[in-house]
C-alpha positions as CSV (number, residue, x, y, z in Angstrom):
1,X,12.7,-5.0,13.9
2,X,9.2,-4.0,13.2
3,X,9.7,-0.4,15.2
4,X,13.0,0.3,13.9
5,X,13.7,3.8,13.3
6,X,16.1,4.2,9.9
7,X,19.0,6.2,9.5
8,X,20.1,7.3,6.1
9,X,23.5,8.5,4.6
10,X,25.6,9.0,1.0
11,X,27.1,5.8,0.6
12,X,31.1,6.0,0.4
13,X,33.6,3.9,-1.2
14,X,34.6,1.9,1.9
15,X,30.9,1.0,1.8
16,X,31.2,-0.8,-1.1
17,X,32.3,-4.7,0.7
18,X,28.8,-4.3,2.6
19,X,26.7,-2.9,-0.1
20,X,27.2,-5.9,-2.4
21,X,27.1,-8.4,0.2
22,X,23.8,-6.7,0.8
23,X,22.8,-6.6,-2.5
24,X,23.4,-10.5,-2.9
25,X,21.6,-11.3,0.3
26,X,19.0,-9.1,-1.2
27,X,18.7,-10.9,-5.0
28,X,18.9,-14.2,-3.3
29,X,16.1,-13.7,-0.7
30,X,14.0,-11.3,-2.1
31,X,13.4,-12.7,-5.8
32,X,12.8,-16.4,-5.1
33,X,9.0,-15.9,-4.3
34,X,8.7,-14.4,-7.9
35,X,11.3,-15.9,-10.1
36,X,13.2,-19.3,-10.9
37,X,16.8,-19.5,-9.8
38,X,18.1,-19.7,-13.1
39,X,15.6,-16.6,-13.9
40,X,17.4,-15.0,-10.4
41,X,20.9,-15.5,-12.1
42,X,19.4,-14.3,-15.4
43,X,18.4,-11.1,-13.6
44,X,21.9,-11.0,-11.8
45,X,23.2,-9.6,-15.6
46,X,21.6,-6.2,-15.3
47,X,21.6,-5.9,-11.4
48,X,24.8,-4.6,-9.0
49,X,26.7,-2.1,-7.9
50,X,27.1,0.9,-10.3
51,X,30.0,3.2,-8.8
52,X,29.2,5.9,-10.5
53,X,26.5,6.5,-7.7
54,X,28.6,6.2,-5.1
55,X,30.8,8.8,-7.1
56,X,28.4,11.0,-8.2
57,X,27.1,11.3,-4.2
58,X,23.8,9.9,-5.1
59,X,23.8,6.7,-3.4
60,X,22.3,6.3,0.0
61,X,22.7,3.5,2.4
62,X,19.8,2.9,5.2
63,X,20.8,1.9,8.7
64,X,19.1,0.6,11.6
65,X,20.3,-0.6,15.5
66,X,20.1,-4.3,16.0
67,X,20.8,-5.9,19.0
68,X,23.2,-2.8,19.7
69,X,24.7,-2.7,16.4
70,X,24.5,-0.2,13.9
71,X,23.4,-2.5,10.4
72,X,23.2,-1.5,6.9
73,X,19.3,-2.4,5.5
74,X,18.9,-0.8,2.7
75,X,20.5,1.0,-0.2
76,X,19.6,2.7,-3.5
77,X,19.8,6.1,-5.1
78,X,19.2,8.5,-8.0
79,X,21.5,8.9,-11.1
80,X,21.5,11.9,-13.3
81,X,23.6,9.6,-15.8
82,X,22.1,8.6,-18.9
83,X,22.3,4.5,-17.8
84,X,18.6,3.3,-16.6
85,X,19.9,0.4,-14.5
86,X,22.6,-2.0,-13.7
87,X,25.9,-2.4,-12.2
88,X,29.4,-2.1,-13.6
89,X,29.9,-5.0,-15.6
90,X,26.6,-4.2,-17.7
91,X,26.5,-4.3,-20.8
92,X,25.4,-1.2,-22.5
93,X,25.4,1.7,-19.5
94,X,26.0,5.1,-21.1
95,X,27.3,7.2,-18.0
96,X,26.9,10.7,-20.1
97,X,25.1,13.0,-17.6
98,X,21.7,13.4,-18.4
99,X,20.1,17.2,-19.4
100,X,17.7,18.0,-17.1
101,X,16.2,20.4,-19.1
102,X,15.1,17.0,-21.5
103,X,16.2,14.3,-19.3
104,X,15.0,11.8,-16.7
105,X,16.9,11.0,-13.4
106,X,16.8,7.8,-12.6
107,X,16.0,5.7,-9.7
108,X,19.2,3.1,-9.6
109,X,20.3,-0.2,-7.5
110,X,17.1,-0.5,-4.9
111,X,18.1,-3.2,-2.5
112,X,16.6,-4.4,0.7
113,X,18.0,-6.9,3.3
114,X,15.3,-10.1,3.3
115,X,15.5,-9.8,7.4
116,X,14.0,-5.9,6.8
117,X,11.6,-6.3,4.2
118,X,8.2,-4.2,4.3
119,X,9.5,-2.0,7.0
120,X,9.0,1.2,4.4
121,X,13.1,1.2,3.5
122,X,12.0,1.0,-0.3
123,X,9.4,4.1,-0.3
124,X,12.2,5.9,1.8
125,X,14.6,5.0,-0.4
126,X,12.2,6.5,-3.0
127,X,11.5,9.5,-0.9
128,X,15.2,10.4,-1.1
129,X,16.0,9.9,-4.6
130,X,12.9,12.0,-5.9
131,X,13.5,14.8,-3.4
132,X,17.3,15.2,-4.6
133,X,16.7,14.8,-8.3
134,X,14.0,17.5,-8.0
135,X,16.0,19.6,-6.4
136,X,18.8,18.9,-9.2
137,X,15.7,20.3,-11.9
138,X,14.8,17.4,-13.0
139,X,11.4,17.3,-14.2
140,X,11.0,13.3,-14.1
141,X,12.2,10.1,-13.0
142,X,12.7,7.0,-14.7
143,X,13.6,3.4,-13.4
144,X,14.0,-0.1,-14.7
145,X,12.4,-2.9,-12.4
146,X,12.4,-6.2,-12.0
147,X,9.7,-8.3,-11.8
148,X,9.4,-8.4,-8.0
149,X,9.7,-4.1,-7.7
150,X,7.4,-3.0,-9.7
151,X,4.4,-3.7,-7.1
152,X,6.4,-1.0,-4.9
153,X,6.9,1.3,-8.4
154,X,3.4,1.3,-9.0
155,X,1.8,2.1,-5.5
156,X,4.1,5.2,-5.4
157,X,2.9,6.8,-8.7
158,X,5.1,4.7,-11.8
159,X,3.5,4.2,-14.8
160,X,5.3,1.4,-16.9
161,X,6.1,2.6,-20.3
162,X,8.2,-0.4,-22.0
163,X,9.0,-3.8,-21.1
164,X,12.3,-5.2,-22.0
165,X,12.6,-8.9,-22.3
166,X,16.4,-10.2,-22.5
167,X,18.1,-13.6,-22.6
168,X,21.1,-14.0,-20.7
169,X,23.4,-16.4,-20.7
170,X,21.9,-19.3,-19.4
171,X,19.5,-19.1,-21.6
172,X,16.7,-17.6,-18.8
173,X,14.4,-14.3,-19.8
174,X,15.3,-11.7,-17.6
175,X,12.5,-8.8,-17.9
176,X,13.0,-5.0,-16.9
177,X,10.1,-2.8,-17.0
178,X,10.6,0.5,-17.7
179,X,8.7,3.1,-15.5
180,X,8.8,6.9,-15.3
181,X,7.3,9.3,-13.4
182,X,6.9,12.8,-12.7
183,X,8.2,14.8,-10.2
């Protein structure tokens, strides 16, 4: 896996069975070197599948061949809605479209299998977003990360700007850090 060559492509809505069973494999794997478990579930509140993106054509997913196959890795995108993070059953979300004249994009729903992690799917996913949201006008991008992301947020150039602390229903903090940065 270590000389895998990525693919990328706008997600679609028959997608959506194999982005959230990434996205699982993704929370559950990926988070446990950082956070408790009930600080994983806490987190689960404001994380998921927003299909707006897939909608709005803004969603990628990142494929690679394993053992023949062709396998989803990765997946994330860019919204040019007003909502900073989360998935459909957030709380909160305001899907007006953002100005770009004023706005921010936003960096939305970064997820990476645990089996294809530090293989340069995040900053690709990153790559991607940027590039399309520039080319939309926007002058900035905006993202909220957990805990675990924000090492990758702040190698490529994110400058937190607010921390959010929450407590969800089991009683857990769930933090989301604010970043932005130009573009």
């Amino acid at each position: 896996m270590s000389n895998a060559k990525f693919t990328h492509r706008l997600a679609q809505e028959s997608d959506i069975p194999a982005i959230e069973s990434l996205m699982r494999a993704a929370i559950a794997g990926n988070m446990k070197d950082f956070l408790s478990k009930e600080e994983i579930t806490a987190a689960q509140e404001t994380m998921g599948l927003d299909t707006t993106l897939i909608e709005d054509q803004t969603y990628f997913v990142i494929e690679a061949e394993a053992q023949g196959e062709t396998v989803m890795v990765g997946c994330g995108g860019w919204g040019k809605r007003k909502t900073l993070y989360g998935g459909d059953h957030t709380k909160g979300r305001d899907d007006d479209f953002a100005d770009p004249a004023v706005d921010a994009a936003r960096i939305r729903a970064m997820y990476t299998h645990p089996d294809w992690t530090r293989q340069g799917i995040g900053s690709l996913l990153l790559d991607l977003g940027e590039d399309a949201a520039s080319k939309a006008g926007f002058k900035a991008i905006e993202l909220g990360s957990t805990v675990p992301g924000e090492p990758l947020y702040l190698v490529r150039g994110y400058k937190e700007f607010h921390r959010e602390t929450n407590v969800a229903a089991n009683g857990s903090e769930n933090t989301v850090i604010h970043m932005r940065k130009a573009l």
